[in-house]
mmCIF file of the N, C-alpha and C atoms, coordinates in Angstrom:
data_MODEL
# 
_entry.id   MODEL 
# 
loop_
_atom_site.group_PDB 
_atom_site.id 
_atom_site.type_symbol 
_atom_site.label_atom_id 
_atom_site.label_alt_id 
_atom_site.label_comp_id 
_atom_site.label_asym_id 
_atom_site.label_entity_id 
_atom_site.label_seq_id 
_atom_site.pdbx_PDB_ins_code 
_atom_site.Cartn_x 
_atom_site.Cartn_y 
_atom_site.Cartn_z 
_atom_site.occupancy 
_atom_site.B_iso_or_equiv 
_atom_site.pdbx_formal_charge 
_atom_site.auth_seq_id 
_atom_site.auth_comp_id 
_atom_site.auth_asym_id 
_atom_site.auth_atom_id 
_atom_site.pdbx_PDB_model_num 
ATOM 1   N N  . UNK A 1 1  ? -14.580 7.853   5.764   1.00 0.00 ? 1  UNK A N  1 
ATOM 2   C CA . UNK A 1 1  ? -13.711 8.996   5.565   1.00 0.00 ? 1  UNK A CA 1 
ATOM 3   C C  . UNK A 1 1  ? -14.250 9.826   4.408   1.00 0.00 ? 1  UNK A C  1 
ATOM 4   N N  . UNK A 1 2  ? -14.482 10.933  4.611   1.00 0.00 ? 2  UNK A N  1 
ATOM 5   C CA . UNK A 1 2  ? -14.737 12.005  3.514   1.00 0.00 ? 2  UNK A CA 1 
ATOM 6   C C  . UNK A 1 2  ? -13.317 12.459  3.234   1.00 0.00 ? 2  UNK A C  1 
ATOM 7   N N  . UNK A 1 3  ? -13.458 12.615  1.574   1.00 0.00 ? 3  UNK A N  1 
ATOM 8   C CA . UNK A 1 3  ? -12.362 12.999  1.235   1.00 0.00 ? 3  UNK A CA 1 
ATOM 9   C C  . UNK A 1 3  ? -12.569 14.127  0.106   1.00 0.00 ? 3  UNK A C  1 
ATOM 10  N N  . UNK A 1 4  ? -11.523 15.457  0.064   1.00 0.00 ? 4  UNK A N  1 
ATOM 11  C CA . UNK A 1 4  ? -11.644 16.219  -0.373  1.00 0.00 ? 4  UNK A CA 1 
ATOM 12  C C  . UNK A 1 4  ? -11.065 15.819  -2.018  1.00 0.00 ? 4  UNK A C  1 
ATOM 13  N N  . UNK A 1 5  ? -11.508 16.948  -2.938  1.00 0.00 ? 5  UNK A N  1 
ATOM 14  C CA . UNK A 1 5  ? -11.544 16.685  -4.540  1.00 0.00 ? 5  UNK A CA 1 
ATOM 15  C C  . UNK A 1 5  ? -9.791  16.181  -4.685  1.00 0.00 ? 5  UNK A C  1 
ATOM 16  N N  . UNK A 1 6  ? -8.988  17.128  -3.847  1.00 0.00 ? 6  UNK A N  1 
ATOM 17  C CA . UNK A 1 6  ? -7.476  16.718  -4.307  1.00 0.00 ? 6  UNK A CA 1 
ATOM 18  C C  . UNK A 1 6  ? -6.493  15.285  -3.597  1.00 0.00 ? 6  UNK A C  1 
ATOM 19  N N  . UNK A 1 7  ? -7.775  15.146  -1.924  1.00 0.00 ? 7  UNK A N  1 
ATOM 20  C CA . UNK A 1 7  ? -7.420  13.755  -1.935  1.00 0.00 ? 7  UNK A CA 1 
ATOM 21  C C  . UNK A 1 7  ? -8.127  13.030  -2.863  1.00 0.00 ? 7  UNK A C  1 
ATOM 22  N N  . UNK A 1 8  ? -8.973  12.865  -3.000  1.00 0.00 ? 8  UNK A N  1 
ATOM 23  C CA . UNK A 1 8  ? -9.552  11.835  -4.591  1.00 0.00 ? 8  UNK A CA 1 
ATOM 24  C C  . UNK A 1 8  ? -8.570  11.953  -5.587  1.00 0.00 ? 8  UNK A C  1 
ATOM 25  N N  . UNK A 1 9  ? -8.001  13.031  -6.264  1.00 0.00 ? 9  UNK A N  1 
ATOM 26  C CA . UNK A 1 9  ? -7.315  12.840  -6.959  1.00 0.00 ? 9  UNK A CA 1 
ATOM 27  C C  . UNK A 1 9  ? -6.062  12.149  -6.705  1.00 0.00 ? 9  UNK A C  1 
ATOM 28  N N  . UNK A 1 10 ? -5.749  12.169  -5.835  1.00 0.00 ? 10 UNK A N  1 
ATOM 29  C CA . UNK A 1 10 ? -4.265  11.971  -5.207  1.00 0.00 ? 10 UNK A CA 1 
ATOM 30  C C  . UNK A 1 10 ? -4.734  10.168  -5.392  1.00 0.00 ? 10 UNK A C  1 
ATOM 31  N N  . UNK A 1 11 ? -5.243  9.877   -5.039  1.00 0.00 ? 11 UNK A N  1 
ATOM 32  C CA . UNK A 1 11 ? -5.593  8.109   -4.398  1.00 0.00 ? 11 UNK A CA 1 
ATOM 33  C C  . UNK A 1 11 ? -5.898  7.192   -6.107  1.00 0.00 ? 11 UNK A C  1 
ATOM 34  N N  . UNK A 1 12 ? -6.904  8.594   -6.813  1.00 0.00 ? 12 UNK A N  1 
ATOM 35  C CA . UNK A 1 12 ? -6.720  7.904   -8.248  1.00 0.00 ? 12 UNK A CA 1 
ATOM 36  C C  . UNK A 1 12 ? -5.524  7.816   -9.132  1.00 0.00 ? 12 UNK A C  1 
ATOM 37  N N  . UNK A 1 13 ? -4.760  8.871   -9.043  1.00 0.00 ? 13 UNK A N  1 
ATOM 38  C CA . UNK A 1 13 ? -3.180  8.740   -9.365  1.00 0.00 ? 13 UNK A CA 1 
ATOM 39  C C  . UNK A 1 13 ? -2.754  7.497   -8.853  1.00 0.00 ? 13 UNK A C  1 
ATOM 40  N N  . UNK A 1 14 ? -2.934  7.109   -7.619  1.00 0.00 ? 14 UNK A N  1 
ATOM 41  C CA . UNK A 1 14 ? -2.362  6.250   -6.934  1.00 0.00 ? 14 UNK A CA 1 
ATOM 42  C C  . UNK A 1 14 ? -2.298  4.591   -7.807  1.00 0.00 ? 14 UNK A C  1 
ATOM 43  N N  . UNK A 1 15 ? -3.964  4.606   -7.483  1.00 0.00 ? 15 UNK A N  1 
ATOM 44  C CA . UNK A 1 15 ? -4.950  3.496   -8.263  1.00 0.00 ? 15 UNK A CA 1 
ATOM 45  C C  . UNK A 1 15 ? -3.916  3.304   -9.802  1.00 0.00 ? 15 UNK A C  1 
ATOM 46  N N  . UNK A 1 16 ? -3.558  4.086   -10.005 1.00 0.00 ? 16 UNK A N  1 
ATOM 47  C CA . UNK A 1 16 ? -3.652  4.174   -11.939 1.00 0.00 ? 16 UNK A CA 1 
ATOM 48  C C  . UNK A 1 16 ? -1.992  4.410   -12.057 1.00 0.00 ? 16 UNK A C  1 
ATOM 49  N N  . UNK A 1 17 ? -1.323  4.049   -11.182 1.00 0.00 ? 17 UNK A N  1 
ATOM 50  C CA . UNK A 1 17 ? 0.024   3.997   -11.252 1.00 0.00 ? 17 UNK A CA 1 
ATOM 51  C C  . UNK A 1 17 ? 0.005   2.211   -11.656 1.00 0.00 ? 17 UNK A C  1 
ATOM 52  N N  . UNK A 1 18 ? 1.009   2.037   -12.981 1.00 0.00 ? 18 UNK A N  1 
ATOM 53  C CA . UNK A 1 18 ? 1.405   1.044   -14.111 1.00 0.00 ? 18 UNK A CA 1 
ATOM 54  C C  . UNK A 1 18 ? 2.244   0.169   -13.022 1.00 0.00 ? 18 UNK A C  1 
ATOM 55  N N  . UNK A 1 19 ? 3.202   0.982   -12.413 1.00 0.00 ? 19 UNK A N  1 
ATOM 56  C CA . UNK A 1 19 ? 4.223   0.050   -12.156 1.00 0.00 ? 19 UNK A CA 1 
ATOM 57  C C  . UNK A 1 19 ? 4.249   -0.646  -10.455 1.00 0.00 ? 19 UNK A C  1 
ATOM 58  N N  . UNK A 1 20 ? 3.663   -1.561  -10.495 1.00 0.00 ? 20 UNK A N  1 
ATOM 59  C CA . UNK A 1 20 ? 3.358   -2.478  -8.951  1.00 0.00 ? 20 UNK A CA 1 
ATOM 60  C C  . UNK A 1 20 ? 4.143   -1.258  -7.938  1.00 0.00 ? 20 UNK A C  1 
ATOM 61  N N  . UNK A 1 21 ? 5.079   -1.343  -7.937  1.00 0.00 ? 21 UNK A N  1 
ATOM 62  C CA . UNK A 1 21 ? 5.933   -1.048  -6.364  1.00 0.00 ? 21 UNK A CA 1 
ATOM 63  C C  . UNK A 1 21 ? 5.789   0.409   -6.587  1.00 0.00 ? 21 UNK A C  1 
ATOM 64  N N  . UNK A 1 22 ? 5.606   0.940   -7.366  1.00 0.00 ? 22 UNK A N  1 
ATOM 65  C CA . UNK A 1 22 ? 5.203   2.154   -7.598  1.00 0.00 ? 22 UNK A CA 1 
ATOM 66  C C  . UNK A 1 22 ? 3.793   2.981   -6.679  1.00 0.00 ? 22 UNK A C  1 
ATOM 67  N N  . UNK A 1 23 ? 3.176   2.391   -7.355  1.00 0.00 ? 23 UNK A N  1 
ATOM 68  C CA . UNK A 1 23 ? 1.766   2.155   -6.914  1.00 0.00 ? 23 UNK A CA 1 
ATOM 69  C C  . UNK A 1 23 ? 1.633   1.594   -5.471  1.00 0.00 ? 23 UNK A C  1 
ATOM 70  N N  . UNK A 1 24 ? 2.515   0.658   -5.148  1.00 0.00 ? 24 UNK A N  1 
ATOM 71  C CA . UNK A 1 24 ? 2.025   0.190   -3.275  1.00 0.00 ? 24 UNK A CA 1 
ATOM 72  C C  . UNK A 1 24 ? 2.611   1.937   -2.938  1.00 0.00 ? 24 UNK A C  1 
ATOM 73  N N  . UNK A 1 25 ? 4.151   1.933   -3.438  1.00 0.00 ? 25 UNK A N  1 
ATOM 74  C CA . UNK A 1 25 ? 4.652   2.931   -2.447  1.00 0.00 ? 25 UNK A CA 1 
ATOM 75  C C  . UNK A 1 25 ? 3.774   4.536   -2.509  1.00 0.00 ? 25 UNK A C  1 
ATOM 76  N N  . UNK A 1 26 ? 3.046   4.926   -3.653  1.00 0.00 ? 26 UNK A N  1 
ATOM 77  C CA . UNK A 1 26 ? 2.350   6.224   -3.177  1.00 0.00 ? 26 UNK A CA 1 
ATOM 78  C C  . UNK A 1 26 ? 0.881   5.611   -2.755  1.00 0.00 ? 26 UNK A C  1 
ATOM 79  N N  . UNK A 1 27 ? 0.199   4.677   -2.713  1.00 0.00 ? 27 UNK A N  1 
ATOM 80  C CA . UNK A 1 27 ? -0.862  3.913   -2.044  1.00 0.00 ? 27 UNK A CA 1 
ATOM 81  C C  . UNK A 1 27 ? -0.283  4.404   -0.521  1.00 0.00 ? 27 UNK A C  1 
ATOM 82  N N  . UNK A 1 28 ? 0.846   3.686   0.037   1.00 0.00 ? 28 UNK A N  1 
ATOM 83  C CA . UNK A 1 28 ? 1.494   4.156   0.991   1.00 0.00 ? 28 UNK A CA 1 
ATOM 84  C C  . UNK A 1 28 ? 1.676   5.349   1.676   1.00 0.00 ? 28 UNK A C  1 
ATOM 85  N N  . UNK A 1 29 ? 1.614   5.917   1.274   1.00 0.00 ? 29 UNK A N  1 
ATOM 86  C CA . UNK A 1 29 ? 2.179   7.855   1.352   1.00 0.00 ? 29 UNK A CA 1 
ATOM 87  C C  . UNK A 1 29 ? 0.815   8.032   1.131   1.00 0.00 ? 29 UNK A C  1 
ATOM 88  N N  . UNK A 1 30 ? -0.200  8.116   0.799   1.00 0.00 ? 30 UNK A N  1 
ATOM 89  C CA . UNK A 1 30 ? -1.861  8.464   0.270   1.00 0.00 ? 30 UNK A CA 1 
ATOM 90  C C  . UNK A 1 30 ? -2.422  8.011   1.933   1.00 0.00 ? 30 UNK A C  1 
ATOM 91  N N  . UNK A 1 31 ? -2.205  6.790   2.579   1.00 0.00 ? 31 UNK A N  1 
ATOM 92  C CA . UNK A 1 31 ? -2.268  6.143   3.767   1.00 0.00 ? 31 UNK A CA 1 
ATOM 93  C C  . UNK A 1 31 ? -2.239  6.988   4.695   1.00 0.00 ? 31 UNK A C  1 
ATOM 94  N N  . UNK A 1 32 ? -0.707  7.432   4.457   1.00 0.00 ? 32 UNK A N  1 
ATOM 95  C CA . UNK A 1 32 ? 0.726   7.801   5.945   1.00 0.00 ? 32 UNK A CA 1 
ATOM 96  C C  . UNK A 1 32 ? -0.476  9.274   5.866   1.00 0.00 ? 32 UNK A C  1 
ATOM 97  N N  . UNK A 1 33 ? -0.645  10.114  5.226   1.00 0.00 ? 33 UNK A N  1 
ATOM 98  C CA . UNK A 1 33 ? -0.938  11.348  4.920   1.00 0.00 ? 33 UNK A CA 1 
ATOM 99  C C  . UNK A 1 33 ? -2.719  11.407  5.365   1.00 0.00 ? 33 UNK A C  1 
ATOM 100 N N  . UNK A 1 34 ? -3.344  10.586  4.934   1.00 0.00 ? 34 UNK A N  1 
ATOM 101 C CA . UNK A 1 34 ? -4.743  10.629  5.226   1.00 0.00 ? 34 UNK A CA 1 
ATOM 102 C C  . UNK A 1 34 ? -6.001  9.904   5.985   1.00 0.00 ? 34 UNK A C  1 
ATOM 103 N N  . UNK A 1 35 ? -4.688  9.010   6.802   1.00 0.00 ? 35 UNK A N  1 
ATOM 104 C CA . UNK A 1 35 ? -5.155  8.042   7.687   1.00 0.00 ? 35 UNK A CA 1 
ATOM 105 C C  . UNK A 1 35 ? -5.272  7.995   9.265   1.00 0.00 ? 35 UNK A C  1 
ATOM 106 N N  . UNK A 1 36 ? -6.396  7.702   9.881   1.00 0.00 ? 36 UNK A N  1 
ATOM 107 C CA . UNK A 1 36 ? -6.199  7.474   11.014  1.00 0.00 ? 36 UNK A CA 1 
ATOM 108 C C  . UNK A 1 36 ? -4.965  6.607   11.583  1.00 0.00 ? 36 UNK A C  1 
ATOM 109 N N  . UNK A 1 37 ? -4.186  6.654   13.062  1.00 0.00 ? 37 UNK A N  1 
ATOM 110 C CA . UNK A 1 37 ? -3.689  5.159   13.196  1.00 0.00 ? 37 UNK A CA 1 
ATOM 111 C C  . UNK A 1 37 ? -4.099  4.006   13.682  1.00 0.00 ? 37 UNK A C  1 
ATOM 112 N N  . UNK A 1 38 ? -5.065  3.812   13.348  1.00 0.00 ? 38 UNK A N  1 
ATOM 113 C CA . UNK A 1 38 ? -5.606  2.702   13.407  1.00 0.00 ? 38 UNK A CA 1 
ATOM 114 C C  . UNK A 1 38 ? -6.057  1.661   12.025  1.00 0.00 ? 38 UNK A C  1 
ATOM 115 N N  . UNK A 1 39 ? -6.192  2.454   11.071  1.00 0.00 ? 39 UNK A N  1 
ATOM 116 C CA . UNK A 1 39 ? -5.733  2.302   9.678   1.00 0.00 ? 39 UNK A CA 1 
ATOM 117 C C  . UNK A 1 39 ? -4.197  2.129   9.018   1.00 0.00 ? 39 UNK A C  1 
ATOM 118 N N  . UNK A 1 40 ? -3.743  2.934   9.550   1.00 0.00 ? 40 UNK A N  1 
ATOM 119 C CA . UNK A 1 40 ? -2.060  2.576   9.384   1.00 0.00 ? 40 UNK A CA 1 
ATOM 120 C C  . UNK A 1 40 ? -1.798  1.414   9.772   1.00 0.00 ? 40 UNK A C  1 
ATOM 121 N N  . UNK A 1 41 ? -2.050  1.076   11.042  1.00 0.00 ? 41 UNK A N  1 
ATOM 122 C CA . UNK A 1 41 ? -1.372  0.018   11.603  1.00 0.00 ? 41 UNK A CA 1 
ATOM 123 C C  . UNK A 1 41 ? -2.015  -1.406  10.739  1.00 0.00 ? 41 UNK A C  1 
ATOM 124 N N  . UNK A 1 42 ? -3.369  -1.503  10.378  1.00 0.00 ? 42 UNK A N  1 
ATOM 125 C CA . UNK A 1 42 ? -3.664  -2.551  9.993   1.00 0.00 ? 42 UNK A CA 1 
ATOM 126 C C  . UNK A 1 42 ? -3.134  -2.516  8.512   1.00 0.00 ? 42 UNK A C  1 
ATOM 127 N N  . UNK A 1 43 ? -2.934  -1.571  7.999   1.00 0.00 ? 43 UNK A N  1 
ATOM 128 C CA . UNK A 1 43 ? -2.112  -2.215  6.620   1.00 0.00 ? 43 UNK A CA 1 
ATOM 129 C C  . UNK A 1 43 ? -0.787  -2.081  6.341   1.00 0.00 ? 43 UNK A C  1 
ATOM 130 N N  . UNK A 1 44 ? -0.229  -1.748  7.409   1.00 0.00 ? 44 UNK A N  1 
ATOM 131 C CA . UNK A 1 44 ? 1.281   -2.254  8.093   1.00 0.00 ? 44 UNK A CA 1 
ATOM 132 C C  . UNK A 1 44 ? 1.201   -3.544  8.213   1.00 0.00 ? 44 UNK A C  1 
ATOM 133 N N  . UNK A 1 45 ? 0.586   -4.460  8.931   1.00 0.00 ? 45 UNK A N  1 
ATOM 134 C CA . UNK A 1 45 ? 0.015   -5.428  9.387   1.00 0.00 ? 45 UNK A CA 1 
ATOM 135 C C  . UNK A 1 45 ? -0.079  -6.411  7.799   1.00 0.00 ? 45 UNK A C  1 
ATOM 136 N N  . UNK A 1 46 ? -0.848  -5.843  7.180   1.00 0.00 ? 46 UNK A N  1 
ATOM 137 C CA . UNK A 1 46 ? -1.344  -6.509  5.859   1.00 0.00 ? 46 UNK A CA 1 
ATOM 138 C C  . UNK A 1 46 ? -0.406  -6.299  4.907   1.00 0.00 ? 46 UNK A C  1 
ATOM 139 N N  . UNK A 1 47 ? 0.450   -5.479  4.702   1.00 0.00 ? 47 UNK A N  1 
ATOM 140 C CA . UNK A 1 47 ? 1.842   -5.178  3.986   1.00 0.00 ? 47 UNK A CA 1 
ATOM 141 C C  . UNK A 1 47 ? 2.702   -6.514  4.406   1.00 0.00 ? 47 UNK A C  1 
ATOM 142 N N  . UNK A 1 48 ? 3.131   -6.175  5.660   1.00 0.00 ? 48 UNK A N  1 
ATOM 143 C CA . UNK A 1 48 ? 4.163   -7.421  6.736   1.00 0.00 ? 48 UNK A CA 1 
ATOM 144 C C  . UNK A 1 48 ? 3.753   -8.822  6.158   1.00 0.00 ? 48 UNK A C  1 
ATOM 145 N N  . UNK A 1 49 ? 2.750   -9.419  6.317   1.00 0.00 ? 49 UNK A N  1 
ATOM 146 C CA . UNK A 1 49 ? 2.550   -10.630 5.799   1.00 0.00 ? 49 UNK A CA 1 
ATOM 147 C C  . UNK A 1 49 ? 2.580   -10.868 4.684   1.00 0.00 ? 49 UNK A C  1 
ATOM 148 N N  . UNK A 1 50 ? 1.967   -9.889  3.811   1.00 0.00 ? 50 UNK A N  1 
ATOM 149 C CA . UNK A 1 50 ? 2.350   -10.171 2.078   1.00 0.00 ? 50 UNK A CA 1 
ATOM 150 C C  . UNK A 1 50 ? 3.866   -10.417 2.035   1.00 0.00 ? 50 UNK A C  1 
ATOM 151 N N  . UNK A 1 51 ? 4.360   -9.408  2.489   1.00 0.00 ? 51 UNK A N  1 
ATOM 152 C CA . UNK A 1 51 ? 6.030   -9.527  2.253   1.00 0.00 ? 51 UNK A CA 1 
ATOM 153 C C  . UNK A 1 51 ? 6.359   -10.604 2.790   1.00 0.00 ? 51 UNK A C  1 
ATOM 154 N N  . UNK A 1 52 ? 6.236   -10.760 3.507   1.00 0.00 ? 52 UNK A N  1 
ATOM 155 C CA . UNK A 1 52 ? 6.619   -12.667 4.379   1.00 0.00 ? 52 UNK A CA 1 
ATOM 156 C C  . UNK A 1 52 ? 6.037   -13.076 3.598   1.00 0.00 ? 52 UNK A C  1 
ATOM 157 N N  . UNK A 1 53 ? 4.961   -13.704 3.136   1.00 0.00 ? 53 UNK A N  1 
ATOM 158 C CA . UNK A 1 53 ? 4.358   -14.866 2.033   1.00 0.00 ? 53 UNK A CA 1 
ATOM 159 C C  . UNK A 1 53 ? 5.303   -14.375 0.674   1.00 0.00 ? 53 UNK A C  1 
ATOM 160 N N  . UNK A 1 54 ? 5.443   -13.365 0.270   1.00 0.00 ? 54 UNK A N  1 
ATOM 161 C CA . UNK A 1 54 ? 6.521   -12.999 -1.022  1.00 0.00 ? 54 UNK A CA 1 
ATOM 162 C C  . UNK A 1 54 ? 7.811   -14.001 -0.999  1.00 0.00 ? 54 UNK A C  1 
ATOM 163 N N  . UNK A 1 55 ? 7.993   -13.601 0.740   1.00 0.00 ? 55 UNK A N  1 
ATOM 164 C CA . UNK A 1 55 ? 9.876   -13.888 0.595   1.00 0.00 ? 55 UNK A CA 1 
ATOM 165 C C  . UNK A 1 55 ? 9.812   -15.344 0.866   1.00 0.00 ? 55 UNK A C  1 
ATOM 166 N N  . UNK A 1 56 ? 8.928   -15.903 1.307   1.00 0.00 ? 56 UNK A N  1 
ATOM 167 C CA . UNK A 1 56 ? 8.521   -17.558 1.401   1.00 0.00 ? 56 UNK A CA 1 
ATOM 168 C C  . UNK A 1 56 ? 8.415   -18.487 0.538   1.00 0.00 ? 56 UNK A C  1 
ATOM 169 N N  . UNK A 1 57 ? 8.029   -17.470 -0.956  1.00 0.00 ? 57 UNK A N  1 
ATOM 170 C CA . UNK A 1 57 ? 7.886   -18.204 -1.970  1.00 0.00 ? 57 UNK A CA 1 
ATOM 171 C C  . UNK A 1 57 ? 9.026   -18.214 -3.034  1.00 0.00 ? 57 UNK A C  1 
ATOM 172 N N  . UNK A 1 58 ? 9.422   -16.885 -2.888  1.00 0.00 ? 58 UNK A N  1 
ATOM 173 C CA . UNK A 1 58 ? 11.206  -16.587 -3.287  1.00 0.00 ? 58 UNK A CA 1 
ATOM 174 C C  . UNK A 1 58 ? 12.085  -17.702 -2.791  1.00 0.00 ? 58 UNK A C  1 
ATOM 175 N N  . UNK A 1 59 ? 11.646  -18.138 -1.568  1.00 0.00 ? 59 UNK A N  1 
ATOM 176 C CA . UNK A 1 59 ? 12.819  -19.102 -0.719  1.00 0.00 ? 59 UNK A CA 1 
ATOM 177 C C  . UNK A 1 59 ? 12.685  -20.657 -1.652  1.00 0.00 ? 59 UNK A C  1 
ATOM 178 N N  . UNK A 1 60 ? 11.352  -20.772 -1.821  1.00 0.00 ? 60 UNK A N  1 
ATOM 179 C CA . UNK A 1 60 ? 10.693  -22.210 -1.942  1.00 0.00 ? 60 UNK A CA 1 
ATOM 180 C C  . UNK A 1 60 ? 11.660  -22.286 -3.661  1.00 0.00 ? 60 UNK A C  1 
ATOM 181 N N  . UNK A 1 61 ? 11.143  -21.354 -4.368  1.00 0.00 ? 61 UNK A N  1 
ATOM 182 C CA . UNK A 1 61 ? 11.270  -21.665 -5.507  1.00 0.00 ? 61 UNK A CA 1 
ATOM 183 C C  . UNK A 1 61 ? 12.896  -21.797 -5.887  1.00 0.00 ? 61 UNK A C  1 
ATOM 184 N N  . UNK A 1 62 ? 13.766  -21.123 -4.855  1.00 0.00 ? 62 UNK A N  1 
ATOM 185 C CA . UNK A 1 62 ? 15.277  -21.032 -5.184  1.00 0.00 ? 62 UNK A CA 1 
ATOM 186 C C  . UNK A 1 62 ? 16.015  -22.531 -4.415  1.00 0.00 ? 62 UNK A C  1 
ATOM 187 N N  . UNK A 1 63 ? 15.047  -22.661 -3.601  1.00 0.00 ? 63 UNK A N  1 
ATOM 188 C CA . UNK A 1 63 ? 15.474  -23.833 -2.987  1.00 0.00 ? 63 UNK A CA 1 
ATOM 189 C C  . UNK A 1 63 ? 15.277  -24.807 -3.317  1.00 0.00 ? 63 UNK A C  1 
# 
């Protein structure tokens, strides 16, 4: 993918966002906005399972 000077900027904002959920969610929107779908879908895909392994370990540790 070639990307123009203000998508670069946009994706390094992204990169350089402090706060985790912050940062997935305009990572996200940087995606939705400049991605094929075939790219979308696989880190839909790769999102989905993190969050399942997240909430798996949330379960383990409360349980």
């Amino acid at each position: 993918m070639v990307m123009t000077e203000a998508q670069k900027k946009r994706l390094a904002e992204a990169k350089a966002e402090s706060d985790p959920q912050k940062r997935m969610i305009r990572m996200a929107v940087f995606i939705s906005d400049n991605c094929d779908e075939g790219v979308k879908q696989k880190v839909c895909d790769y999102m989905e399972s993190r969050i399942d392994l997240w909430l798996e370990s949330n379960r383990e540790e409360k349980g």
